[in-house]
N, C-alpha and C positions, 0 to 999 in steps of 0.2 A: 627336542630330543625324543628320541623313541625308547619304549620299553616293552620292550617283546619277551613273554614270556608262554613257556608251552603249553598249549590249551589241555585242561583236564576236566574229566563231568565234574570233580569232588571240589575243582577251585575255583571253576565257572558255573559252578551251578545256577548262581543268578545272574550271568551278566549277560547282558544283551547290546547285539550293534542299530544303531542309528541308519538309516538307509535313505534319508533326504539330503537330498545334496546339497550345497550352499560352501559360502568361504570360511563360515563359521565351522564347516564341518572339515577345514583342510582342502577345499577343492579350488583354491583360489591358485592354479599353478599357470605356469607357459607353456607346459608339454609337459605329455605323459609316455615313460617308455612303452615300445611296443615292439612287436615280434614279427617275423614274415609271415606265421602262420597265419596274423591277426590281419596283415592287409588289403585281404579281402573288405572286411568289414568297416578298418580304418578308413581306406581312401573313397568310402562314399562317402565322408562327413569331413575330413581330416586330410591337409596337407604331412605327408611323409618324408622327414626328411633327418640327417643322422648328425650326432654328437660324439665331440672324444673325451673320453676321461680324463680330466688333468691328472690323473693318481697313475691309471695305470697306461695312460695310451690306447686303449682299445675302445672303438668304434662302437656303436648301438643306437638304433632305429630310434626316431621319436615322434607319437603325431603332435603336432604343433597344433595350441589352445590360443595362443597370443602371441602379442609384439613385442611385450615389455614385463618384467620379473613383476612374478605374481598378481596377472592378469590371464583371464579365462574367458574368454569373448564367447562360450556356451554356456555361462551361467545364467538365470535370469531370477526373475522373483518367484518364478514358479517351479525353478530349479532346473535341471541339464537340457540344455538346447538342441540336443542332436537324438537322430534314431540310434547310436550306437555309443554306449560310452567304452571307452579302451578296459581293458582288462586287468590293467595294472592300477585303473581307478577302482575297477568296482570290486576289486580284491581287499579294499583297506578296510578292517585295519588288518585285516591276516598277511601271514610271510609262512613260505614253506622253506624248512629247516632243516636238517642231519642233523642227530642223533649218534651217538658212537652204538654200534649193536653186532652181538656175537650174531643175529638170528639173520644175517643177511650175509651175502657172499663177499659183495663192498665192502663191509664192516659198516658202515652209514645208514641208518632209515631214514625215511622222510618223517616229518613229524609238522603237526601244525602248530603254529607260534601267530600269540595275539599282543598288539600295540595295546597296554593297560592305559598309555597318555595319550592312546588317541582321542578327539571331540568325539568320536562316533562312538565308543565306550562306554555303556552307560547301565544303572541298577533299577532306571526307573522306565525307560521308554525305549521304544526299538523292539527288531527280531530275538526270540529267546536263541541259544545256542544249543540246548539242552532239554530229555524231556525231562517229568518228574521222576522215571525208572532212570536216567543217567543216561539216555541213547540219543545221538543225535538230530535234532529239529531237520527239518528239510529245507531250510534254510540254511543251516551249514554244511549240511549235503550238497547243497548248490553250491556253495562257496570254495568246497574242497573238490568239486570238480573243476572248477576256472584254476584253482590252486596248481589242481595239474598238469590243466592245459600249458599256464604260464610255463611248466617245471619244462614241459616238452617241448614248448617256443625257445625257450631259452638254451636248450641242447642243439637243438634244429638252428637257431641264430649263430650259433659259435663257427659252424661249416659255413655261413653263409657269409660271416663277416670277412672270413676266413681269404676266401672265392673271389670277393669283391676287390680285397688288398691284394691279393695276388697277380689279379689285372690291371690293379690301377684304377677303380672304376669308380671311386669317389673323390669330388673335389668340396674345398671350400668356396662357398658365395657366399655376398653381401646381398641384401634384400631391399632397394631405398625407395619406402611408401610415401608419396604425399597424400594428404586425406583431405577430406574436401576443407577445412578449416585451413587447409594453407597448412599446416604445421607436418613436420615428415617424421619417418619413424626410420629406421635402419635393424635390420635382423641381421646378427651379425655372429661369427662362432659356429656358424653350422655348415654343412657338408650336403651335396647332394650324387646324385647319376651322372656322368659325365654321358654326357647324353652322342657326341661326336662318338667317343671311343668305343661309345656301346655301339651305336652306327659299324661300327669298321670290326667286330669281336668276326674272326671265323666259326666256320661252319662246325668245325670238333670242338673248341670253346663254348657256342653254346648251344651245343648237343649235350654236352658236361653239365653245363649248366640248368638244364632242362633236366637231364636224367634225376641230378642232386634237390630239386624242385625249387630253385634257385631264379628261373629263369623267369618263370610268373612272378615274384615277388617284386623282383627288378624293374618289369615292364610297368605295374601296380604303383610301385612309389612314383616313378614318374608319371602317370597318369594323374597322381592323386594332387599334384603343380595344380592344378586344373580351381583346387578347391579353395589357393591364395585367395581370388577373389570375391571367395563368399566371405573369409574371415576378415580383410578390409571391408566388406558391408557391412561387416557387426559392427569393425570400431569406428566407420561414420557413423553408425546408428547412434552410439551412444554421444556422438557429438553437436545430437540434431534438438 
């Protein structure tokens, strides 16, 4: 369970986050959400590929970590495997939040909110959040710019999910791995590019899609197919 409360100098004065990675730290996942914004960076490391909410039905991007529920095939002993970690990892334990507020024209500010159960939480080790005058570390200077980024991925995904259902352009696939043990794996529940239909899109569709910046994002997760095969070397590796 999470416990997200909103960060202040006067109630975090001492707290600090944990910044090594491990499963100890929560990083033991099968995918981490991500954004189009972020696919640049994702599909040099990371298969892209998309998830439905069973709550709400709606669709969203995810780079794939593993085969199987809470397994990370970039974790190691020396901590994260790849040149890129997603954003939506290296964001925890913060969440950016609203606020109800006269001072904005939405009624809504943004506001920053920290996990107090997360592992990375801590009074004795880690980055401080805070200086001794109450101003923020540059460390969470950093952290509240990815915050934003995420805020903006996440506005920018809404159009794009949006785009994609309204063409048709994602299907469900099955994934059936055997690894060198003989033993197979099956990825199963997730969605991809319908790769024919994108083939056949006309030329005003994805000009649309282009202008919306839609169009790169699309071409990028498909590309990033390319990266299944390094993440089946990992789980031979650890079978060897």
């Amino acid at each position: 369970m999470s416990n997200y409360v909103i960060l202040s100098p006067s109630a975090h004065k001492n707290t600090k986050v944990i910044t090594e990675r491990g499963a100890v730290y929560g990083d033991q996942v099968k995918y981490a959400v991500t954004y189009p914004l972020e696919f640049r960076n994702i599909q040099s490391s990371y298969p892209i590929f998309f998830s439905k909410s069973s709550e709400t039905g709606e669709f969203f991007p995810v780079a794939l970590l593993g085969f199987e529920n809470n397994e990370n095939l970039f974790l190691s002993d020396t901590g994260w495997d790849a040149a890129y970690i997603p954003m939506m990892v290296e964001r925890q334990p913060f969440l950016i939040g609203f606020q109800t507020s006269d001072e904005v024209e939405e009624g809504k500010k943004p506001v920053v909110s920290i996990d107090m159960d997360s592992p990375k939480v801590s009074e004795d080790q880690g980055e401080a959040l805070f200086t001794e005058d109450e101003q923020p570390t540059e460390f969470l200077k950093s952290m509240m710019i990815r915050l934003e980024a995420l805020h903006q991925g996440y506005e920018h995904n809404k159009g794009f999910i949006v785009s994609l259902a309204a063409i048709d352009l994602l299907e469900p696939f099955t994934l059936e791995i055997t690894l060198d043990d003989g033993s197979t794996n099956q990825l199963l529940g997730f969605y991809t590019i319908n790769e024919p239909k994108l083939a056949e899109l006309d030329g005003d569709t994805l000009a649309d899609l282009n202008t919306k910046g839609y169009l790169q994002p699309i071409y990028m997760a498909v590309a990033s197919h390319a990266r299944v095969r390094a993440l089946i070397e990992k789980k031979n590796a650890l079978l060897r």
